[in-house]
C-alpha positions as CSV (number, residue, x, y, z in Angstrom):
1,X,-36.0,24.4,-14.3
2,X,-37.1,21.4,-15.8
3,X,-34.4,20.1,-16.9
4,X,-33.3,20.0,-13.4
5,X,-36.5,18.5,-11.9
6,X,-36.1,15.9,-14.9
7,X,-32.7,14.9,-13.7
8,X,-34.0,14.9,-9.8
9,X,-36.8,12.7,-10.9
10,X,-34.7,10.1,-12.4
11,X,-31.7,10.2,-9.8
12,X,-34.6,9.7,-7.5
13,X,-36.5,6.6,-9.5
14,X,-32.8,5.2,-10.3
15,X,-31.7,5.4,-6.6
16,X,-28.5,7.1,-8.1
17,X,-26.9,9.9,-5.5
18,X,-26.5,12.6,-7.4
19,X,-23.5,13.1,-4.8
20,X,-19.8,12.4,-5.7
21,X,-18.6,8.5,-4.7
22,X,-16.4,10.9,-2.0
23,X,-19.2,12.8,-0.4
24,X,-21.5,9.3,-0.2
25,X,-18.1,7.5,1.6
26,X,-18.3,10.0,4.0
27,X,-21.9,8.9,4.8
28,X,-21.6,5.7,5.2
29,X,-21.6,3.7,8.1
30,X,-18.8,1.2,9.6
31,X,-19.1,-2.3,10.1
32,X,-18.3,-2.9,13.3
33,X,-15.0,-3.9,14.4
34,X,-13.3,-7.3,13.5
35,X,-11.2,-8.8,16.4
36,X,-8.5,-6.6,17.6
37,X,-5.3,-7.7,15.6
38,X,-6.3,-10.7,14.3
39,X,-6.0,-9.4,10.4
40,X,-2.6,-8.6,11.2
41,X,-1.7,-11.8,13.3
42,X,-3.2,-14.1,10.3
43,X,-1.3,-12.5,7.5
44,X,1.7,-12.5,9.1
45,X,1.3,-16.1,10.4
46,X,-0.2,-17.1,6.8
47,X,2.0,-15.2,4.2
48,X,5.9,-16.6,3.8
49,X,8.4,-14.6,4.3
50,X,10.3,-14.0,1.1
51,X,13.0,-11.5,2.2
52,X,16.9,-12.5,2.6
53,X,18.7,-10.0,5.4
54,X,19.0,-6.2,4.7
55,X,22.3,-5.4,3.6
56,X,23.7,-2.6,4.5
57,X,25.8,0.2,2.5
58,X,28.4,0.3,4.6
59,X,30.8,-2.5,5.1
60,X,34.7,-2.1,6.3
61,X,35.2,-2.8,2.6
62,X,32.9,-0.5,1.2
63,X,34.4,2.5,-1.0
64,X,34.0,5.9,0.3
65,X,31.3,6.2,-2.9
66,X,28.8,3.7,-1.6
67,X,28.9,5.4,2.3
68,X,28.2,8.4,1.2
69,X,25.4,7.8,-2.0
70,X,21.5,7.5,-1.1
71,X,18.7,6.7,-3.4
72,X,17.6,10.3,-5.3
73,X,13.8,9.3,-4.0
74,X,15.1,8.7,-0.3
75,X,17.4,11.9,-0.5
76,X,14.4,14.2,-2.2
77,X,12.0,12.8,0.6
78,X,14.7,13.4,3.4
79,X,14.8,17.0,2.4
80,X,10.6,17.2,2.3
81,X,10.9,15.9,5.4
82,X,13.5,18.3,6.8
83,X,16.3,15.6,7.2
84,X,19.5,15.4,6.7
85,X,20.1,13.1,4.6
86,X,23.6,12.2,5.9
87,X,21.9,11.3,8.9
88,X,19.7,8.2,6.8
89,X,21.2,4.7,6.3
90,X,20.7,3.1,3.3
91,X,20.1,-0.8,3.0
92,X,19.3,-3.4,-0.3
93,X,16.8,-5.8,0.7
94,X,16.5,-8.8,-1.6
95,X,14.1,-11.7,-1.3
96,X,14.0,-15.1,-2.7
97,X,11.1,-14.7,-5.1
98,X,11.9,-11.8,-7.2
99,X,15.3,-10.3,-8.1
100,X,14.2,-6.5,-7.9
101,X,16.2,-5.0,-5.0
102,X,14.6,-2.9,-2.8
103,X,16.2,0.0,-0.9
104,X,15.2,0.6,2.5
105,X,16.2,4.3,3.9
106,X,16.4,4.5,8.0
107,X,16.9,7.8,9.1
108,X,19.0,7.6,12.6
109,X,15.8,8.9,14.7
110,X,13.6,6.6,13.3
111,X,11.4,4.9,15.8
112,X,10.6,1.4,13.2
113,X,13.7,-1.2,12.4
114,X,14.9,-2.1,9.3
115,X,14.4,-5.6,10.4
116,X,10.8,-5.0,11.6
117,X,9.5,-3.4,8.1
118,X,11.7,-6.1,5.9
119,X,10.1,-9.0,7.5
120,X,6.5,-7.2,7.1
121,X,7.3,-6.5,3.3
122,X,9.3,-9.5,2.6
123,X,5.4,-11.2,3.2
124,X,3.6,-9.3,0.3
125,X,3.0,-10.8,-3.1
126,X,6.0,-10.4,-5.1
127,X,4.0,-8.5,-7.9
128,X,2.5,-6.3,-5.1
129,X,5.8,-5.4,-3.4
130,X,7.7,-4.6,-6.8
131,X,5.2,-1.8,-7.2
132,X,7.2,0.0,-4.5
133,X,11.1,-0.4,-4.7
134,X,12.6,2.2,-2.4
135,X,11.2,2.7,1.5
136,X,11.8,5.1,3.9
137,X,11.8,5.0,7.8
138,X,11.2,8.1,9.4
139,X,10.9,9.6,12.9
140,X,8.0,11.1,13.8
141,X,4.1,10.2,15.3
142,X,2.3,6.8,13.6
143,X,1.7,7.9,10.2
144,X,2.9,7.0,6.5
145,X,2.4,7.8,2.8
146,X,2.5,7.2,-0.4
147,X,4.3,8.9,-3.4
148,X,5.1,7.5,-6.7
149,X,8.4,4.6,-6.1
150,X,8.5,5.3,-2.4
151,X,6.7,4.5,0.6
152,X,7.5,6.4,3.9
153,X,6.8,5.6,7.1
154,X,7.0,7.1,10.9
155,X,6.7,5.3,14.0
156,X,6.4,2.1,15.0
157,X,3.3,1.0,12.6
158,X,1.1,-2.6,12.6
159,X,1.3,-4.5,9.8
160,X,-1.9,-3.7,8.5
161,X,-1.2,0.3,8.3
162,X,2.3,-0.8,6.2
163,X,0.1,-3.0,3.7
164,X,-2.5,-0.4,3.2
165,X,0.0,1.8,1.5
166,X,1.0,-0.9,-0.9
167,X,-3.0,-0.4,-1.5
168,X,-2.3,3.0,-2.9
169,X,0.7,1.8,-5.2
170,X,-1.9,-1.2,-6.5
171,X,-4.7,1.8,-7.3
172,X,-2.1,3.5,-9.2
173,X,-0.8,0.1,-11.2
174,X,-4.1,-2.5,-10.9
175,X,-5.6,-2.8,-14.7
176,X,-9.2,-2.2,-14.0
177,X,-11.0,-1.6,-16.9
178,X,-11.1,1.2,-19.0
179,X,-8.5,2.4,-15.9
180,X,-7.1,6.1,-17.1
181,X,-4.7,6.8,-13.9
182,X,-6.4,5.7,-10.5
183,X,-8.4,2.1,-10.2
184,X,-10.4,3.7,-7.3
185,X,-12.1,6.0,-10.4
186,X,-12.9,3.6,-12.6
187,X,-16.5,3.1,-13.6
188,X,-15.9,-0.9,-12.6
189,X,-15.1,0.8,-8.9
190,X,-17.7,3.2,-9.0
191,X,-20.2,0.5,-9.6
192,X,-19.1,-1.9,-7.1
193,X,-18.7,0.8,-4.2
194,X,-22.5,1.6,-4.9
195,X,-23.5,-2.3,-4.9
196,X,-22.1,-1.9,-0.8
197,X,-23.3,-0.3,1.9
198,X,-20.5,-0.2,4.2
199,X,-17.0,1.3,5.2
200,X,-14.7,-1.1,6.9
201,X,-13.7,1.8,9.3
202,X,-13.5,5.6,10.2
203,X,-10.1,6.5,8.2
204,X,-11.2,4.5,5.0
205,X,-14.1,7.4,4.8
206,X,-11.6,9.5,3.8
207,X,-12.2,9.3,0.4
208,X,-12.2,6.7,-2.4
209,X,-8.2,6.3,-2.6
210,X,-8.0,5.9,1.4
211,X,-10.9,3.5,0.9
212,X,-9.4,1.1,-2.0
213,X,-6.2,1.0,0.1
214,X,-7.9,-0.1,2.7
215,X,-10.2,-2.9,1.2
216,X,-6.5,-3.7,-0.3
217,X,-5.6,-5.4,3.0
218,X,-9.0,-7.5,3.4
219,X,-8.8,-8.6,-0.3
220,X,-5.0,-9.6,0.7
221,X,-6.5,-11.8,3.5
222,X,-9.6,-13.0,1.6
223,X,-7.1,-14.6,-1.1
224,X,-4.4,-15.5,1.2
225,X,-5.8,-16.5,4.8
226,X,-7.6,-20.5,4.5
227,X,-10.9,-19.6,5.0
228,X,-11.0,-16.4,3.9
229,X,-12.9,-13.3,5.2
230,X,-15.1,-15.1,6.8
231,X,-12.8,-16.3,9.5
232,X,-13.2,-12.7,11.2
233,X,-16.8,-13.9,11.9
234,X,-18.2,-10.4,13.2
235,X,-21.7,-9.4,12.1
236,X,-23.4,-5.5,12.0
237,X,-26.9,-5.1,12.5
238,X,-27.2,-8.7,12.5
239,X,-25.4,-9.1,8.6
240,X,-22.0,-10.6,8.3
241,X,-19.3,-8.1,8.0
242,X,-17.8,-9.4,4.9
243,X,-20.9,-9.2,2.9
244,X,-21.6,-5.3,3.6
245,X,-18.3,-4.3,1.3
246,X,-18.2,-7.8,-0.7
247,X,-18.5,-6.0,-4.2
248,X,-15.5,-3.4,-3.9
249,X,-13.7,-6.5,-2.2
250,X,-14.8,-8.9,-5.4
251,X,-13.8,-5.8,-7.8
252,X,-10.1,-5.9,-6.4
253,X,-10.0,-9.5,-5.9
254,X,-11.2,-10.0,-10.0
255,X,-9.0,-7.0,-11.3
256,X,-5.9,-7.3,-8.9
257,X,-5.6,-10.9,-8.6
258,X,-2.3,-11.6,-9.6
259,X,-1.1,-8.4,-7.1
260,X,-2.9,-9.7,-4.8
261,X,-2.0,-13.5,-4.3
262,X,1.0,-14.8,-2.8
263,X,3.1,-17.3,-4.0
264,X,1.5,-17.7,-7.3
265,X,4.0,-18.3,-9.7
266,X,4.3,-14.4,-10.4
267,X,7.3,-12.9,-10.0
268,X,8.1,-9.3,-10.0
269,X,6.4,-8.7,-13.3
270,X,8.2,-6.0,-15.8
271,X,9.4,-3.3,-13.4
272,X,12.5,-1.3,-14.4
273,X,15.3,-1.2,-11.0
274,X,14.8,2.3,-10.3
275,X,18.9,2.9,-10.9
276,X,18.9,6.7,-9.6
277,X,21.6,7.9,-6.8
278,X,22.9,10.9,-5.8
279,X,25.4,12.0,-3.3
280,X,24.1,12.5,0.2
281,X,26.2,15.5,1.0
282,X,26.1,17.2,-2.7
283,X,22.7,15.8,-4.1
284,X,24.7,15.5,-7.1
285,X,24.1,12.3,-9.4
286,X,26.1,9.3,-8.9
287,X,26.5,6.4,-11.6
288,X,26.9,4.5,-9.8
289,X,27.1,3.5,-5.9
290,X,28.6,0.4,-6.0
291,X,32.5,1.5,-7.4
């Protein structure tokens, strides 16, 4: 028993929560909202766009080999999904900054172009969007996630909401200190979360991973946009919006940097071309698609 007042006494001298990061994110307030679209609207008028038209596999040319082969992450996630995967299209998407090729996946239900989500991606840091090499489109209600070397998405979603999963693939791969799998548990993260006061908005709550993704998009405009955050010039309870998350925001911005900045001499950095097909009928393995 008094060991346990002990510890109480301290967390309560320290101003520590003897709560989880997770459970004090949930009690945090929002700032309150920036203008309607603008974070969007600058990034996408402010960031280049990098990618060269999708290519489609399937060309009057095209062997019978290349029609029928899909990515093994696409075809896996087509089957979670309960899709045929006969029924997805598969496209490279190259850009002009890195020569990693990206595979985009459409199934023929899905709400989203290819066009629309190569533009959007073809914007991102190079290092940022070689974290993520194979895309899905899916049908289905506004929603998306992330999983490993694939990002899928449903709907017809904003730009913003198709960055924010590039947020999670940065918390798996962004070298924050003494970083053991996730960025977002880092003791750097955990400090600078607890230097802030505020959530940037209801689904970033969530927990810490839906939060870092989230602060992922402001940290792209802060570096990117002239002027910075600042530009949104939107103030809660009389304090400037950018200054109630600032630390979490610095954290990524000091860490991620190189992720995180556009057209900074990086290019894709070392990632392996994720060279794994299989047949969209069989599921069995092909060598390879293009023969």
């Amino acid at each position: 028993m008094l060991a346990l007042w002990s510890l109480l006494s301290i967390l309560a001298v320290t101003g520590v929560s003897a709560a989880t990061p997770d459970e004090d994110l949930k009690n945090r307030p929002i700032i309150n909202s920036y203008p309607n679209g603008k974070i969007d609207n600058d990034l996408f008028s402010t960031l280049q766009n990098h990618a060269k038209a999708p290519w489609q596999w399937v060309w009057p040319d095209s062997s019978q080999n290349v029609r029928d082969s899909i990515p093994r992450a696409c075809y896996d996630h087509a089957r979670r999904e309960n899709l045929d995967p006969k029924d997805v299209s598969v496209y490279d998407l190259n850009h002009d900054d890195c020569g990693l090729t990206h595979r985009l996946c459409r199934h023929k239900d899905a709400k989203m172009s290819v066009e629309k989500v190569a533009e959007h991606v073809g914007r991102l840091p190079a290092k940022l969007r070689a974290l993520v090499q194979n895309i899905f489109i899916a049908p289905g209600a506004e929603s998306a996630y992330y999983s490993g070397n694939l990002i899928l998405y449903r709907g017809d979603l904003n730009l913003g909401s198709l960055y924010h999963e590039f947020g999670h693939a940065l918390d798996d791969h962004c070298p924050f200190p003494d970083k053991k799998k996730l960025a977002h548990d880092t003791q750097a993260w955990i400090d600078a979360f607890y230097k802030d006061d505020h959530v940037t908005d209801q689904y970033a709550k969530s927990n810490q991973g839906e939060n870092f993704a989230q602060i992922t998009v402001h940290s792209l405009y802060d570096l990117n946009v002239p002027g910075g955050i600042s530009n949104l010039g939107t103030q809660t309870d009389g304090r400037n919006n950018w200054d109630l998350y600032d630390d979490e925001r610095h954290a990524q911005m000091q860490y991620c940097k190189e992720y995180l900045t556009a057209n900074n001499g990086a290019n894709c950095g070392n990632v392996k071309d994720d060279w794994d097909f299989v047949n969209k009928n069989t599921g069995e393995k092909v060598e390879n698609p293009y023969v």
